[in-house]
N, CA, C, O and CB atoms as a CASP TS submission, in Angstrom:
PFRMAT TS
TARGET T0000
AUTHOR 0000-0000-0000
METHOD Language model
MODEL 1
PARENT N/A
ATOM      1  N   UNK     1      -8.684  -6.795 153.135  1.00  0.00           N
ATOM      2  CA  UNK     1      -8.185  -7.695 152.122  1.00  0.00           C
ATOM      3  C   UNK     1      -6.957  -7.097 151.451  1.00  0.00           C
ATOM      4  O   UNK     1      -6.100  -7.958 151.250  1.00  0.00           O
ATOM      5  CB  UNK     1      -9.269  -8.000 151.091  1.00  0.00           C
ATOM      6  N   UNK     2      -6.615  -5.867 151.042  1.00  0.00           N
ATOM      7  CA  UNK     2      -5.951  -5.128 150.468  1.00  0.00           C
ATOM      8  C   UNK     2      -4.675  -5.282 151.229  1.00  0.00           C
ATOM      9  O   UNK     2      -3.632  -5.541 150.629  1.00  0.00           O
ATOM     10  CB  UNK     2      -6.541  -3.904 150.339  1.00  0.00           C
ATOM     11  N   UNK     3      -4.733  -5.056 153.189  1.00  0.00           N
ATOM     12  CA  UNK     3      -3.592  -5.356 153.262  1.00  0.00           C
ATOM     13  C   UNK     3      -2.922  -7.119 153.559  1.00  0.00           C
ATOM     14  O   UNK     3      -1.794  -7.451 153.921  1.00  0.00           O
ATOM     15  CB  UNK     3      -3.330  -4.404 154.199  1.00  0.00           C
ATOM     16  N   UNK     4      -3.613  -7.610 153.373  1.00  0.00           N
ATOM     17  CA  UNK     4      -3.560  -9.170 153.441  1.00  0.00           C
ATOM     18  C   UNK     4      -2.557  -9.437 152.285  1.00  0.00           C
ATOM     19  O   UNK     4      -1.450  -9.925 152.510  1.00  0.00           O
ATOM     20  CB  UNK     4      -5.132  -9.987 153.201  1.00  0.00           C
ATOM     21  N   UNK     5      -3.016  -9.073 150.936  1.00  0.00           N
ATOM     22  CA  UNK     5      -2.632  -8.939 149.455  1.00  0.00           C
ATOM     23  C   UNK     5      -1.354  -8.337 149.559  1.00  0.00           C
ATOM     24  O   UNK     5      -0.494  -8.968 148.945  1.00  0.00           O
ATOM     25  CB  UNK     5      -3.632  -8.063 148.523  1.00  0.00           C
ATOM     26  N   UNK     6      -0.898  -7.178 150.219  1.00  0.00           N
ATOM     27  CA  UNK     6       0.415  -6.487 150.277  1.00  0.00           C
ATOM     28  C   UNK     6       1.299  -7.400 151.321  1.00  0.00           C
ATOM     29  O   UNK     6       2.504  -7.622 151.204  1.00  0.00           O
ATOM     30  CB  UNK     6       0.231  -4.833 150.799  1.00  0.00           C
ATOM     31  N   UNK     7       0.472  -7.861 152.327  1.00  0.00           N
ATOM     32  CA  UNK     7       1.850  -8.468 152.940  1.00  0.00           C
ATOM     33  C   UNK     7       2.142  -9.966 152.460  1.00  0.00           C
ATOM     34  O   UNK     7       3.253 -10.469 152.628  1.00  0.00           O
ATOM     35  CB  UNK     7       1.771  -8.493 154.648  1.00  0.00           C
ATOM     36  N   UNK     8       1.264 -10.533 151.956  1.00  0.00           N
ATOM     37  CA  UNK     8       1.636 -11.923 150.695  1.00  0.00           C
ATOM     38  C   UNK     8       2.643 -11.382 150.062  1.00  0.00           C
ATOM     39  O   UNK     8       3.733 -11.953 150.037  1.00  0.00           O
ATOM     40  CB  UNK     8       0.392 -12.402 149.389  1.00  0.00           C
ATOM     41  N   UNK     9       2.393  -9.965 149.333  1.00  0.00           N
ATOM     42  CA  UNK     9       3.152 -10.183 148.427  1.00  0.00           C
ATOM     43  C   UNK     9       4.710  -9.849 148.955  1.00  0.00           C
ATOM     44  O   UNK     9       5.737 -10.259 148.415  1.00  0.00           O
ATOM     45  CB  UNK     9       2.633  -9.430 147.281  1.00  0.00           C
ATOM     46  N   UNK    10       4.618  -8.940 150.236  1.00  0.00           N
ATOM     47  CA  UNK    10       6.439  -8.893 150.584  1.00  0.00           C
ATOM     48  C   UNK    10       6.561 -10.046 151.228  1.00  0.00           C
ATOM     49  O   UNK    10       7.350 -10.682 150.529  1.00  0.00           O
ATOM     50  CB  UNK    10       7.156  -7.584 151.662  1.00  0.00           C
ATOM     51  N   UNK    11       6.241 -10.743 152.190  1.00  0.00           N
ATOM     52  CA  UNK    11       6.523 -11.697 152.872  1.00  0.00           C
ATOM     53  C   UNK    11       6.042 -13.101 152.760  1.00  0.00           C
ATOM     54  O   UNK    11       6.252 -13.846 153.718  1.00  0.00           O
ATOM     55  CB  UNK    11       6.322 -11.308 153.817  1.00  0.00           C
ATOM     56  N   UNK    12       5.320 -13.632 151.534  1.00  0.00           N
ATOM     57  CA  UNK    12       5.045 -14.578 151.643  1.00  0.00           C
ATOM     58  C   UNK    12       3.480 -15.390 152.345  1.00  0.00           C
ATOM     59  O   UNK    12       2.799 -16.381 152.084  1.00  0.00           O
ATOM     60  CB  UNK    12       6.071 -14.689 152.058  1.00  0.00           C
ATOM     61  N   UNK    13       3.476 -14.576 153.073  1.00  0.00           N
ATOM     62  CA  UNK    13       2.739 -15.126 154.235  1.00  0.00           C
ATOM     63  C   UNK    13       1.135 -14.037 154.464  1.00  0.00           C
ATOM     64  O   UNK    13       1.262 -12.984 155.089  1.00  0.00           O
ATOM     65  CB  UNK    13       3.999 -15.040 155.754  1.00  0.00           C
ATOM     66  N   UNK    14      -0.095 -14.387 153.970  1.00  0.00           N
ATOM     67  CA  UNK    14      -1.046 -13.358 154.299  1.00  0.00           C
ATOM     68  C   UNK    14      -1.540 -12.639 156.099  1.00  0.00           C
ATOM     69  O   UNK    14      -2.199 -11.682 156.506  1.00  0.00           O
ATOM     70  CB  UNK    14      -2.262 -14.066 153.614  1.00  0.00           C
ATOM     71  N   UNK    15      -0.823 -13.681 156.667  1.00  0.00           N
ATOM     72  CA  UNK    15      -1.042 -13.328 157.940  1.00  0.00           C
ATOM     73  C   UNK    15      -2.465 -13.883 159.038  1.00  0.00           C
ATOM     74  O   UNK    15      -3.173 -13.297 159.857  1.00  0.00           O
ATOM     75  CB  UNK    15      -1.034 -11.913 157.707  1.00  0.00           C
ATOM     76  N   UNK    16      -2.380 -15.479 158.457  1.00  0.00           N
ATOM     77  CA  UNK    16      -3.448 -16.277 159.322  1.00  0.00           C
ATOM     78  C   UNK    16      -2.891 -17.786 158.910  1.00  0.00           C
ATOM     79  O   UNK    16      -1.996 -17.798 158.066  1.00  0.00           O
ATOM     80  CB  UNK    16      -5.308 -15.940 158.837  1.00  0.00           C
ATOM     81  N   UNK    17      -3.236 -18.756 159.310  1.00  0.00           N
ATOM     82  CA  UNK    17      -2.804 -20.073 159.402  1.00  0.00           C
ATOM     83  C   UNK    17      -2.821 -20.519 158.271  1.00  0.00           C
ATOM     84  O   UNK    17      -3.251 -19.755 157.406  1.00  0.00           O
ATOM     85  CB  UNK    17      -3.442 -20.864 160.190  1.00  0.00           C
ATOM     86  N   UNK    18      -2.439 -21.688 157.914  1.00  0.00           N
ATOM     87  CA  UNK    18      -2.203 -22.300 156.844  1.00  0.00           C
ATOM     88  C   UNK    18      -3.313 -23.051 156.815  1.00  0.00           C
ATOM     89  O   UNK    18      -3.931 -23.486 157.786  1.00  0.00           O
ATOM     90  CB  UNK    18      -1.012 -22.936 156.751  1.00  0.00           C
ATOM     91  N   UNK    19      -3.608 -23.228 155.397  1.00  0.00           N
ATOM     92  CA  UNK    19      -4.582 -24.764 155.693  1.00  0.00           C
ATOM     93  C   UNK    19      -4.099 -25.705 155.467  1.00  0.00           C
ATOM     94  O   UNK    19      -3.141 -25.959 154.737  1.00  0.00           O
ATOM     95  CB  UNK    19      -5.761 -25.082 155.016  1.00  0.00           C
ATOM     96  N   UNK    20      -5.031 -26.633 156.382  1.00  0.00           N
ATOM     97  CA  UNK    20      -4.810 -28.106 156.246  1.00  0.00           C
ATOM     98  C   UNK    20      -5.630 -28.942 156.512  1.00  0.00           C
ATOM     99  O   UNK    20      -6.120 -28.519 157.559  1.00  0.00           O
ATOM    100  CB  UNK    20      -3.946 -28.522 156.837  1.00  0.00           C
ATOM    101  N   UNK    21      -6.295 -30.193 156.176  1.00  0.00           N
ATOM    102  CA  UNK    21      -7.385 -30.903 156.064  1.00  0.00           C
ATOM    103  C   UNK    21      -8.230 -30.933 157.728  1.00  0.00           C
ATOM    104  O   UNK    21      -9.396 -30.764 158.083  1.00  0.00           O
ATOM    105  CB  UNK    21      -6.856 -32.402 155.430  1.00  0.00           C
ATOM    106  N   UNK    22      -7.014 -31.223 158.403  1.00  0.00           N
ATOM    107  CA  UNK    22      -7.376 -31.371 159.932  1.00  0.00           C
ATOM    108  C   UNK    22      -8.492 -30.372 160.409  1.00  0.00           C
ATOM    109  O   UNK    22      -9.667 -30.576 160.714  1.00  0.00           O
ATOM    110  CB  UNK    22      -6.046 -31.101 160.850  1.00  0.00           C
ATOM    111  N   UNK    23      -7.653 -29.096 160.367  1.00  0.00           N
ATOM    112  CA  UNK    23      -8.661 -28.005 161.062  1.00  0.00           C
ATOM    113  C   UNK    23      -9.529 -27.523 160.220  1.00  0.00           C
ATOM    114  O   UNK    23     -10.684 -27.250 160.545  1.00  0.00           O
ATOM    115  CB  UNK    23      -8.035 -26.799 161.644  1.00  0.00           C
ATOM    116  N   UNK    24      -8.927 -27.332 158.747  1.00  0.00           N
ATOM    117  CA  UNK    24      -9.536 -26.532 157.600  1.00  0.00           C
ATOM    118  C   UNK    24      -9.709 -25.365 157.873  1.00  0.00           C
ATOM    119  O   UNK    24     -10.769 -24.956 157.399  1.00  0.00           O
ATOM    120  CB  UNK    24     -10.696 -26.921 157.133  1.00  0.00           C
ATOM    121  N   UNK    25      -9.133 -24.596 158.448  1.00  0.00           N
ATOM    122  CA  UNK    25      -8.872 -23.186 159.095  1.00  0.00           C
ATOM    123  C   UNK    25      -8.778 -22.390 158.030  1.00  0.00           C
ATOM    124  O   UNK    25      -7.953 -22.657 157.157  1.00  0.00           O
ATOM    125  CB  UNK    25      -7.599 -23.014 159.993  1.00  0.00           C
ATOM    126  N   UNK    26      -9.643 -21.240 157.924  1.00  0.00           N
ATOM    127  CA  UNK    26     -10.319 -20.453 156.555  1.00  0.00           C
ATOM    128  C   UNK    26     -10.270 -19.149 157.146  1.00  0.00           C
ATOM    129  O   UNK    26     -10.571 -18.939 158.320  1.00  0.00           O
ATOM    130  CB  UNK    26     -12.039 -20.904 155.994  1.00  0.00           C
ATOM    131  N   UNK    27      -9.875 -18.238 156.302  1.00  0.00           N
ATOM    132  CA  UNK    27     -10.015 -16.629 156.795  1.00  0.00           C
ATOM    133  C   UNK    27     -11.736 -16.361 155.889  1.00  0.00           C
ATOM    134  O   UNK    27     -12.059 -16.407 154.702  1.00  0.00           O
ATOM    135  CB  UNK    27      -8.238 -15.293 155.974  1.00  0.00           C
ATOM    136  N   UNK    28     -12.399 -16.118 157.006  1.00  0.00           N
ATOM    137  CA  UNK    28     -13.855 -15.192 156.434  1.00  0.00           C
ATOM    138  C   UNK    28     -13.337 -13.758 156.009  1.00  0.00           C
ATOM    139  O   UNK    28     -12.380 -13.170 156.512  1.00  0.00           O
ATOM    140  CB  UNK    28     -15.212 -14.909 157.836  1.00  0.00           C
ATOM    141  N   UNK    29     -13.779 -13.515 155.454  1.00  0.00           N
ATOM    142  CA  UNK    29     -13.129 -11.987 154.880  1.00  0.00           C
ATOM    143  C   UNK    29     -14.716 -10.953 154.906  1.00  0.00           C
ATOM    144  O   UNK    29     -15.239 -10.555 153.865  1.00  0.00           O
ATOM    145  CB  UNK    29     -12.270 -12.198 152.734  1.00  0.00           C
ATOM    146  N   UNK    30     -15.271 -10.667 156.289  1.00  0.00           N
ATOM    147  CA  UNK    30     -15.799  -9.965 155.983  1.00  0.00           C
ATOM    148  C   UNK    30     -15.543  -8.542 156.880  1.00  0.00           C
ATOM    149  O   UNK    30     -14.346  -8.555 157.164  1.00  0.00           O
ATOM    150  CB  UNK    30     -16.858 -10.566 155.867  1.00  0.00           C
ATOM    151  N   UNK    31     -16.046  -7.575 157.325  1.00  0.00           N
ATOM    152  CA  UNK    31     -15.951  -6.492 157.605  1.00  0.00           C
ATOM    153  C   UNK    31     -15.034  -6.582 158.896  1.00  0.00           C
ATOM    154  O   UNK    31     -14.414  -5.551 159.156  1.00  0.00           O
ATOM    155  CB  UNK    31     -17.223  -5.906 157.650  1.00  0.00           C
ATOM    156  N   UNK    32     -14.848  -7.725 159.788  1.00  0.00           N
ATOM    157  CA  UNK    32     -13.709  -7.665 160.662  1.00  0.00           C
ATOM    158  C   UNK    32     -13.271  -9.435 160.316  1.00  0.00           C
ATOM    159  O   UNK    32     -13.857 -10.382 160.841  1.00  0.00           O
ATOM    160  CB  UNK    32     -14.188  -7.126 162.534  1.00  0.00           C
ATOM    161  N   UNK    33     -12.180  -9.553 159.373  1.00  0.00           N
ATOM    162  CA  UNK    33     -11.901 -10.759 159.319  1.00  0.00           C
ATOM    163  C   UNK    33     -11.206 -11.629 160.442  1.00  0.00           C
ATOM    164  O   UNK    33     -10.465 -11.437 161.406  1.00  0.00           O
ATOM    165  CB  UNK    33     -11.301 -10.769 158.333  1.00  0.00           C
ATOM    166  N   UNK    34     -11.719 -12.492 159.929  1.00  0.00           N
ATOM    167  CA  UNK    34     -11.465 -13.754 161.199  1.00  0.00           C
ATOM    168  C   UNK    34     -11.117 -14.859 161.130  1.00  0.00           C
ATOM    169  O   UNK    34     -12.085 -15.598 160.947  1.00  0.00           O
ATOM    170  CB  UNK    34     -12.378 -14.141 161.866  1.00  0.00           C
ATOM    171  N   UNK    35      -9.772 -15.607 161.209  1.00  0.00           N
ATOM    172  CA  UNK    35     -10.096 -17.269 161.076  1.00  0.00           C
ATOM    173  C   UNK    35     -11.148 -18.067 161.245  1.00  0.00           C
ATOM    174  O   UNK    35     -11.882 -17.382 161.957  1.00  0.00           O
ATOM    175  CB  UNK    35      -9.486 -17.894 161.777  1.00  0.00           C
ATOM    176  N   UNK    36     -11.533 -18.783 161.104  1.00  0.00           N
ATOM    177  CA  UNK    36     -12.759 -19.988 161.276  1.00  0.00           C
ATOM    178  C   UNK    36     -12.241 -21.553 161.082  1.00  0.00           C
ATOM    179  O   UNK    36     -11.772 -21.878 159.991  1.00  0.00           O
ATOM    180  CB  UNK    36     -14.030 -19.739 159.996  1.00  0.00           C
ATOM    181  N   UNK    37     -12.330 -22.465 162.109  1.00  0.00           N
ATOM    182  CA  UNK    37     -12.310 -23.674 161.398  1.00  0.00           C
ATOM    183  C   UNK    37     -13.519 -24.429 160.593  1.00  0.00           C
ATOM    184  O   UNK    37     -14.721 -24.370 160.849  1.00  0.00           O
ATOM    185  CB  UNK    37     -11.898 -24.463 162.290  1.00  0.00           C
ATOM    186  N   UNK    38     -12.945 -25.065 159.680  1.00  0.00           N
ATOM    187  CA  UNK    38     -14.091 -25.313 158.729  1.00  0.00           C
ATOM    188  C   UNK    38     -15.484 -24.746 158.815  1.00  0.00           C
ATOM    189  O   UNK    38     -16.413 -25.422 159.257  1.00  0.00           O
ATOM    190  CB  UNK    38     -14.289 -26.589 158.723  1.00  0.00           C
ATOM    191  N   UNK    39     -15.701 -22.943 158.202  1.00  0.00           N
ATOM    192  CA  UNK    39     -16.692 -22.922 158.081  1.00  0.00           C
ATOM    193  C   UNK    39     -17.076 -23.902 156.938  1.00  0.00           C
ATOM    194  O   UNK    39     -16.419 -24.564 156.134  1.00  0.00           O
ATOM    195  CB  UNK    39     -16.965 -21.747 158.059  1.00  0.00           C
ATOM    196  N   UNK    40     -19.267 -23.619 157.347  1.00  0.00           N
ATOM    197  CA  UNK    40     -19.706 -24.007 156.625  1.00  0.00           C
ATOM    198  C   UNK    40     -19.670 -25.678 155.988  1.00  0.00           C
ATOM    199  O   UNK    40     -19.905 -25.999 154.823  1.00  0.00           O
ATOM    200  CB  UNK    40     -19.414 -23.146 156.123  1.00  0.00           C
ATOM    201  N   UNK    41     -19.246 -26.743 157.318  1.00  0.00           N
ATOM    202  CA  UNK    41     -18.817 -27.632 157.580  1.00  0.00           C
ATOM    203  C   UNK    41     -20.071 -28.625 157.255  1.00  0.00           C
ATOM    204  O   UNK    41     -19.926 -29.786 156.872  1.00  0.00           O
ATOM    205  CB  UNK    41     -18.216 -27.489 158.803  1.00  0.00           C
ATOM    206  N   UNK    42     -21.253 -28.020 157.458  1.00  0.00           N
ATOM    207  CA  UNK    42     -22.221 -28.929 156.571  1.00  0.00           C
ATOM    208  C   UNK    42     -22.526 -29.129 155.014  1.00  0.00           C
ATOM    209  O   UNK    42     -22.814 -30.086 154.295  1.00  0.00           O
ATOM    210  CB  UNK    42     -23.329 -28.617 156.958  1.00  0.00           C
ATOM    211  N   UNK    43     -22.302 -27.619 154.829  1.00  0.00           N
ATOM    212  CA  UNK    43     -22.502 -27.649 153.276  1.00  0.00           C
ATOM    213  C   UNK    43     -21.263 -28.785 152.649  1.00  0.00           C
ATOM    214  O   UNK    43     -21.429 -29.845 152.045  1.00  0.00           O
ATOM    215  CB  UNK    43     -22.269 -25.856 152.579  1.00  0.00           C
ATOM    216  N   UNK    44     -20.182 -28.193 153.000  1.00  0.00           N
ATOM    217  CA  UNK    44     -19.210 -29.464 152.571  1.00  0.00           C
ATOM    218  C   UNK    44     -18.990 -30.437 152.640  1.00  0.00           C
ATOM    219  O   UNK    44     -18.076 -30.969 152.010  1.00  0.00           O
ATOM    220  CB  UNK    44     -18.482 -29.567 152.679  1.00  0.00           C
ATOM    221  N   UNK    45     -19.942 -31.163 153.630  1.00  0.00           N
ATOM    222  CA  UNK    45     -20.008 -32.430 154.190  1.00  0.00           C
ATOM    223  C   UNK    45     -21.240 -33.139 152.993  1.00  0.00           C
ATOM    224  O   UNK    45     -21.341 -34.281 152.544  1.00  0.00           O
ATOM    225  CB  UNK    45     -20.496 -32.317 156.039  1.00  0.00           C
ATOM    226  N   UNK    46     -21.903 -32.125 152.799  1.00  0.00           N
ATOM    227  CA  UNK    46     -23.185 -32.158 151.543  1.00  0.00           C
ATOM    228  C   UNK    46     -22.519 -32.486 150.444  1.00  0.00           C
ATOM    229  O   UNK    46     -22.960 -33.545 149.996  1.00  0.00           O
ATOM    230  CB  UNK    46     -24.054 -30.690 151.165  1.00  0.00           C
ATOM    231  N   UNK    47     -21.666 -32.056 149.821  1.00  0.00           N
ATOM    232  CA  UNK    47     -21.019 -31.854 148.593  1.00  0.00           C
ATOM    233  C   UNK    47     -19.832 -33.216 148.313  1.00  0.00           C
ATOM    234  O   UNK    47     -19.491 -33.903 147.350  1.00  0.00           O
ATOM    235  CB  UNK    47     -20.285 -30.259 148.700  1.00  0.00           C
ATOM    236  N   UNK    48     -19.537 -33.129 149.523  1.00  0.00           N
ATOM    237  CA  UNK    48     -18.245 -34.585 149.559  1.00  0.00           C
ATOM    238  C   UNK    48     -19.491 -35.959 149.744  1.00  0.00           C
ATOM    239  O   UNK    48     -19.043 -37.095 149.593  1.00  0.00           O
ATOM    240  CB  UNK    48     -16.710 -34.504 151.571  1.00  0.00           C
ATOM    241  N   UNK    49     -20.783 -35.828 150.017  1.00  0.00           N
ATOM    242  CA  UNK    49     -21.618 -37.222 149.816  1.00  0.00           C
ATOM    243  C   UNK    49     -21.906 -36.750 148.228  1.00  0.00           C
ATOM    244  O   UNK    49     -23.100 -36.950 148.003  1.00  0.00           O
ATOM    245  CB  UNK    49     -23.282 -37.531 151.023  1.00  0.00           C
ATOM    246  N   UNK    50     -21.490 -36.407 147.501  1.00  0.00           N
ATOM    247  CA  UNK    50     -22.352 -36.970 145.913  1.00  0.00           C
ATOM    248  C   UNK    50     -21.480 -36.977 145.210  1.00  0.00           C
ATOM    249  O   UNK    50     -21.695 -36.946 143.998  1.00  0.00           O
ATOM    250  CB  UNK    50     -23.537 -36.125 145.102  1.00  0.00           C
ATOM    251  N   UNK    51     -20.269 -37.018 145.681  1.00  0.00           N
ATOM    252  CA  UNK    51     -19.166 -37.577 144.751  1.00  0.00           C
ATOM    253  C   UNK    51     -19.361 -39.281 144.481  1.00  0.00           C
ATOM    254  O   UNK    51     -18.567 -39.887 143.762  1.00  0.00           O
ATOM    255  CB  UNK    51     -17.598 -37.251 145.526  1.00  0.00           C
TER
END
């Protein structure tokens, strides 16, 4: 995470995809981070029915 944070801050850019509704492409941040598309795609699917 630390160097994610340093290269945001020179370049802008943390160094994984952008999001966007389509893929919902998420960095997991755990002991070997990884993109994911929409984790956790049920829980949120849970949360967007009780609006």
């Amino acid at each position: 995470m630390h160097t994610a944070w340093l290269t945001f801050a020179k370049t802008g850019n943390p160094g994984w995809p952008t999001y966007d509704t389509t893929t919902r492409t998420t960095m997991v941040l755990t002991e070997a981070p990884t993109p994911e598309n929409d984790p956790r795609n049920e829980e949120r699917l849970l949360w967007e029915g009780l609006r």
